[in-house]
N, C-alpha and C positions, 0 to 999 in steps of 0.2 A: 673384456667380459661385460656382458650386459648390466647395466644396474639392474635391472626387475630380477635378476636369477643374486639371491643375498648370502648362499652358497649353493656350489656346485653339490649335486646329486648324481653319483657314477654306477651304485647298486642298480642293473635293469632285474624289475619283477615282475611276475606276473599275477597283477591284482584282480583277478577273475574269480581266485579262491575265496571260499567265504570267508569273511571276517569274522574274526575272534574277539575275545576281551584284552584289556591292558595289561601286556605283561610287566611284571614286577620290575623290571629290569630296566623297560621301557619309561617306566615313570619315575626309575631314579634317574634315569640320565637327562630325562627332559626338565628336570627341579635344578640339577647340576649345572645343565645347560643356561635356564632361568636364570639361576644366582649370578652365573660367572658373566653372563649377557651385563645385565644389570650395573654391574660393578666393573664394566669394560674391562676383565681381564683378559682380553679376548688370546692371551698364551696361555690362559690355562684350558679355555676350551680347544684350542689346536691342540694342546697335551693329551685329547682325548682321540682326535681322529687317530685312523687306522693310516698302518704303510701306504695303504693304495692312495687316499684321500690326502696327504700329506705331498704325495708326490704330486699329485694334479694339483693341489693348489695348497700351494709354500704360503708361509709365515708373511712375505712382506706381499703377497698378494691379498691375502687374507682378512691381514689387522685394517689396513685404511679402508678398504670395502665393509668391513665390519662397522669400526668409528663412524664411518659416514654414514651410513642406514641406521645408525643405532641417534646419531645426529636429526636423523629424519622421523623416523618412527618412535622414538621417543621411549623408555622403560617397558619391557613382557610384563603386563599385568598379570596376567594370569594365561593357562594353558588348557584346556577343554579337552579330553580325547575324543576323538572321534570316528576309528576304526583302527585295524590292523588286520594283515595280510601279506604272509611269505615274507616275514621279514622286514616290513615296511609299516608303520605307525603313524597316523595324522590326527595332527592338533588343531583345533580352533585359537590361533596365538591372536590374542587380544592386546596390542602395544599402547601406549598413551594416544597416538594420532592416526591408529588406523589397525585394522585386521587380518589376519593373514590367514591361512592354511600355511602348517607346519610341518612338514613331511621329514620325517628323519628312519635312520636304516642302520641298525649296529652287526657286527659280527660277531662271531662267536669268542671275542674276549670284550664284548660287551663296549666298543672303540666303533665311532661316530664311522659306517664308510660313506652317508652321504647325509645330507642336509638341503633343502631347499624349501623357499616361500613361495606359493602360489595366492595368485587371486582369491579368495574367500566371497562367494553369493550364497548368500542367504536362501534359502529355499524358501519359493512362490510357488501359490497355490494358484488352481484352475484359473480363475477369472483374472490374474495379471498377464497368465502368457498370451504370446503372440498371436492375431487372428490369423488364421491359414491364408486367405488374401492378402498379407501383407509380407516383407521380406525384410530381416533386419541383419545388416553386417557390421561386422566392427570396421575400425577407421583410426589409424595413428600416425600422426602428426607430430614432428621431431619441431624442435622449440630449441632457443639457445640453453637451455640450463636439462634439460632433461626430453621428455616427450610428454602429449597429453593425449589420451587415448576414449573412444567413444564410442555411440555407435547410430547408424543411420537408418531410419526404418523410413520404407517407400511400399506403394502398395507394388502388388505384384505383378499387376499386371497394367502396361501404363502407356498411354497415346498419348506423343507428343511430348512435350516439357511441361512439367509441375512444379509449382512453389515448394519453395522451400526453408521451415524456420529454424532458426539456431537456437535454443536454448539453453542461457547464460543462466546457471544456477545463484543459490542464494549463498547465505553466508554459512564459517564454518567448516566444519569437515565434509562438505556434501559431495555425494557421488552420482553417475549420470542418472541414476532413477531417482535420485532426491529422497536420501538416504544418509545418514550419520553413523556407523557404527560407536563411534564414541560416546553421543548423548543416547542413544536407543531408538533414535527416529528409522523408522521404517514404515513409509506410507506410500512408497510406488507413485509420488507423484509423476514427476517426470516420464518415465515408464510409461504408465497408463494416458498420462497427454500426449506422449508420440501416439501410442496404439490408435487413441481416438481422431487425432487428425490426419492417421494414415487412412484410416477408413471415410476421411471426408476427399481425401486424394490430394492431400498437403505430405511428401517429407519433411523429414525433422533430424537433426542431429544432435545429441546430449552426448556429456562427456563427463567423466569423472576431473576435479579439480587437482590440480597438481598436489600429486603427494599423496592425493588420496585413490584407492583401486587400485588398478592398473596406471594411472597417471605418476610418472614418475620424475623428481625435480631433485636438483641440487644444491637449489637457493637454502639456506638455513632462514628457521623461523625470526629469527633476528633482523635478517636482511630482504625479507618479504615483505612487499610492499601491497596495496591493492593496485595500483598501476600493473604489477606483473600479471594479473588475472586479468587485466585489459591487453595485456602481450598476446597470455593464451589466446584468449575468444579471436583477435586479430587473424594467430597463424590460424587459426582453424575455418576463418574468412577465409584466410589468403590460397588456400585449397580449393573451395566454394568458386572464385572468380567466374573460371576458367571451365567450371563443368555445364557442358553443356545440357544436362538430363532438366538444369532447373531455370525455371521462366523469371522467378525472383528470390531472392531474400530477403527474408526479414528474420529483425532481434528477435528474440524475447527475453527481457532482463525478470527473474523474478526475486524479489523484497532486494540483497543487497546486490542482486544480478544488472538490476537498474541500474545502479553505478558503474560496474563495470562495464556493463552495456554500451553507456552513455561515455567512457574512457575509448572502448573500442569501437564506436560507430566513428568516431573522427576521417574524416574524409575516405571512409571505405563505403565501395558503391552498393547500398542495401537500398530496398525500396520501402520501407517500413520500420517503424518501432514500437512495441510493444510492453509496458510496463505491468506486471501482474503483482498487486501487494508491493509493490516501493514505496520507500520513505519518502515524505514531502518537506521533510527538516534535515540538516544535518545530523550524524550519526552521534554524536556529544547527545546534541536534544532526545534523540530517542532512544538512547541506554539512561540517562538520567529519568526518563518518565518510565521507563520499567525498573528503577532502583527507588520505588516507592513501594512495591513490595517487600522491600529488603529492610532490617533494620537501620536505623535513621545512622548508626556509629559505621554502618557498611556503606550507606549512599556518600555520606559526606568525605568517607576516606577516599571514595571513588572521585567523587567530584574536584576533592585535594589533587588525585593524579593525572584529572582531565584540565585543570589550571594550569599544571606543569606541562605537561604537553600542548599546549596552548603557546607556551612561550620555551620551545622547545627543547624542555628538559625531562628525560625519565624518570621514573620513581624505581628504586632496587628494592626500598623494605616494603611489603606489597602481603595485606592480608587474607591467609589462603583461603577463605569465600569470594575474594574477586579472584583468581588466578586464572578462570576460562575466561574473564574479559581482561584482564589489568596486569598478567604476568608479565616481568620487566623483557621477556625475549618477544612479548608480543606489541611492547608497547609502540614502536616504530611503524609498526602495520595501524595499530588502530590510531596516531595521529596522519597516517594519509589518510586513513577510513574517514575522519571528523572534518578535514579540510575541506572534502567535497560537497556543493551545494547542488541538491536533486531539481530544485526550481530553478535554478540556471543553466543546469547541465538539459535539461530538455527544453527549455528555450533555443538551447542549440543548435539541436537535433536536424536537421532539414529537409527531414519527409516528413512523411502523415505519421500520426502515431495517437494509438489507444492505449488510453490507462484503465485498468480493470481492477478493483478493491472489492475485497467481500464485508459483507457486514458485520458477520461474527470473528475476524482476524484480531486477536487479541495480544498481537504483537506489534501491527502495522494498523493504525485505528483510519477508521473513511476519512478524519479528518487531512489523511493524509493523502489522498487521493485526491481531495477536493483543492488540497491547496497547488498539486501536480497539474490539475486541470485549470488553475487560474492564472497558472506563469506560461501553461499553454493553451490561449485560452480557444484555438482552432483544434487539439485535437478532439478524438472522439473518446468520452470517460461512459463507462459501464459498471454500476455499482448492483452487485449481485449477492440479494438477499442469503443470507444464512450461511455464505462460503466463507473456510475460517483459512489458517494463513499458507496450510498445505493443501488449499482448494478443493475441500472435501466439504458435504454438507457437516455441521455443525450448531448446536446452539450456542449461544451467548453465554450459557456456565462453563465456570475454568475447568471441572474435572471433566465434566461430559466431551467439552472442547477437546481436551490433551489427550482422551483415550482415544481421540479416531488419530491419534501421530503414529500411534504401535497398531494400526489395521491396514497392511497394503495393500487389502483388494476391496477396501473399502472405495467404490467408484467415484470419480473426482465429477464436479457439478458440470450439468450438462450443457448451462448457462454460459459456460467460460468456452465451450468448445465450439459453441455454434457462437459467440461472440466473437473470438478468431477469425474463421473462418469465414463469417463476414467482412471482415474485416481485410483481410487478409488477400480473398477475391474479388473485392472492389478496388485494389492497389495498381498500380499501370506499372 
């Protein structure tokens, strides 16, 4: 059985009909479903499937595919409705580490006959979709622990071979348009910079990160590493090789994608690197210079748990204001995250490469850029006024800043696209 299908779905309907409202019925099983999810009773939510349902999928196929997605995805926050028709009702399932569509089907004794999770996108407006000259397919790439899944936009109409960049997302829950469902970021980065340098006649391939989308992994958060996000970008190279549609590759790491980048460029044959908003300190220095917002009893407990991983021990009792950086399942990932040094790691590097920082990035400051460009002191740096850390114009104030995170078609600067792509067409 696939992992991406979290259960089988055997009711066929036909959703043509118009949709209805939530029937009463429908909302007590999806609360029941909630609770029992939550509380991994996962025999008492089979205690609700119908004959048919039980027979296609038994108890011991059930519970460990259950555990384990519930392992990945993390507590059903909460449930959205979002339509219904002939029988069939879908939710917006909002989990700790990712979003779903909930699609569930009862019978007429009110017993589960099917259940399934699909992908959940966000509805975009005019100005994100696809330009009609351009052509975007998906693309998945199996990995030892799971698959990562993407997609690749080229123009449409194309002579000869074209470059072609990779871009290696930032940190977090991010998916291939550069998107968080968990923090509420939705700004179509990604997205919008394929679009634009399809139209300059560069492909591009983005991908949702393991665990997150459609990308789907096995690894538990405990035993995730940032080297494994240097595994992903690899296979997803190691696909790249061999096609011949493209003339070059190149990275693009953006803020902790740099890292990654810089893990997965290791002797794989790209013609370029590109750093957009990456740290010029290690990751320790630059969550301690953003815990100066925080009260002084939250930095210094944090800084207490960044000692201890230092000398490589975890912290268990862990104050839930840090828990999206410092929770003890994560803390294994964020001491490889601190080990890594960004001025060494692109000293490495051994093509050409440009580092691009915007001025108003109020995550990732130019000083950081400046110091990427002095440990490489041949490549090409491009510091572009006003662009903040999701490459959108921005001012220098923090709410004005934060409200272009929740504007997807808010256009990213045009600065970065024609920096590229110079960039990028002057590579051998």
């Amino acid at each position: 059985m696939k992992k991406s299908v979290f259960f089988i779905f055997i009711l066929l309907v036909n959703l043509k009909a118009e949709a209805q409202a939530e029937p009463i019925n429908y909302a007590t099983a999806i609360n029941s479903f909630r609770n029992f999810y939550n509380r991994s009773q996962v025999d008492s939510i089979f205690n609700q499937f119908s004959p048919v349902l039980k027979e296609a999928l038994p108890l011991d196929k059930f519970k460990p595919t259950t555990l384990q997605l519930k392992a990945q995805l993390g507590n059903l926050l909460k449930t959205d409705f979002v339509k219904y028709a002939n029988s069939l009702a879908v939710y917006k399932a909002t989990f700790e580490h990712n979003v779903f569509l909930l699609n569930i089907s009862l019978n007429g004794n009110n017993k589960y006959n099917g259940l399934l999770l699909s992908p959940f996108k966000e509805e975009s407006n005019q100005q994100s979709q696809i330009d009609p000259d351009l052509v975007e397919s998906p693309i998945s790439v199996k990995t030892l622990s799971g698959n990562i899944a993407g997609s690749l936009v080229m123009p449409k109409t194309v002579t000869g071979k074209i470059p072609l960049v990779l871009i290696i997302g930032d940190g977090g829950l991010t998916d291939r348009d550069g998107n968080n469902a968990k923090t509420g970021l939705k700004c179509n980065s990604y997205k919008l910079l394929a679009y634009e340098l399809g139209k300059k006649g560069i492909a591009t391939i983005r991908y949702d990160k393991r665990s997150v989308g459609e990308s789907l992994s096995s690894t538990k958060e405990s035993l995730l590493r940032i080297d494994d996000y240097g595994d992903d970008a690899v296979s997803v190279m190691n696909t790249l090789t061999d096609d011949q549609r493209f003339s070059k590759i190149v990275f693009l790491g953006h803020g902790e994608g740099l890292l990654v980048g810089m893990i997965a460029s290791y002797e794989q044959p790209i013609n370029g690197f590109i750093s957009v908003e990456g740290p010029g300190e290690s990751a320790d220095k630059i969550l301690m210079d953003q815990m100066k917002v925080k009260p002084k009893f939250i930095a210094d407990e944090f800084k207490t748990i960044l000692d201890s991983l230092k000398k490589g021990k975890t912290t268990d009792n862990v104050d839930p204001a840090l828990y999206y950086i410092a929770r003890p399942s994560y803390q294994h990932f964020l001491m490889s995250w601190c080990r890594l040094s960004p001025t060494r790691g692109i000293k490495a590097i051994k093509k050409p490469v440009l580092i691009i920082q915007g001025t108003t990035d109020l995550q990732i400051s130019t000083e950081n850029g400046q110091k990427l460009k002095k440990a490489r002191s041949e490549a090409v740096y491009l510091e572009i006024k006003g662009m903040n850390h999701i490459l959108k114009e921005a001012p220098a104030d923090e709410d004005q800043n934060m409200d272009t995170f929740t504007k997807p078609d808010l256009p990213i600067k045009p600065e970065l696209v024609a920096g590229i792509v110079e960039f990028v067409n002057k590579l051998k």
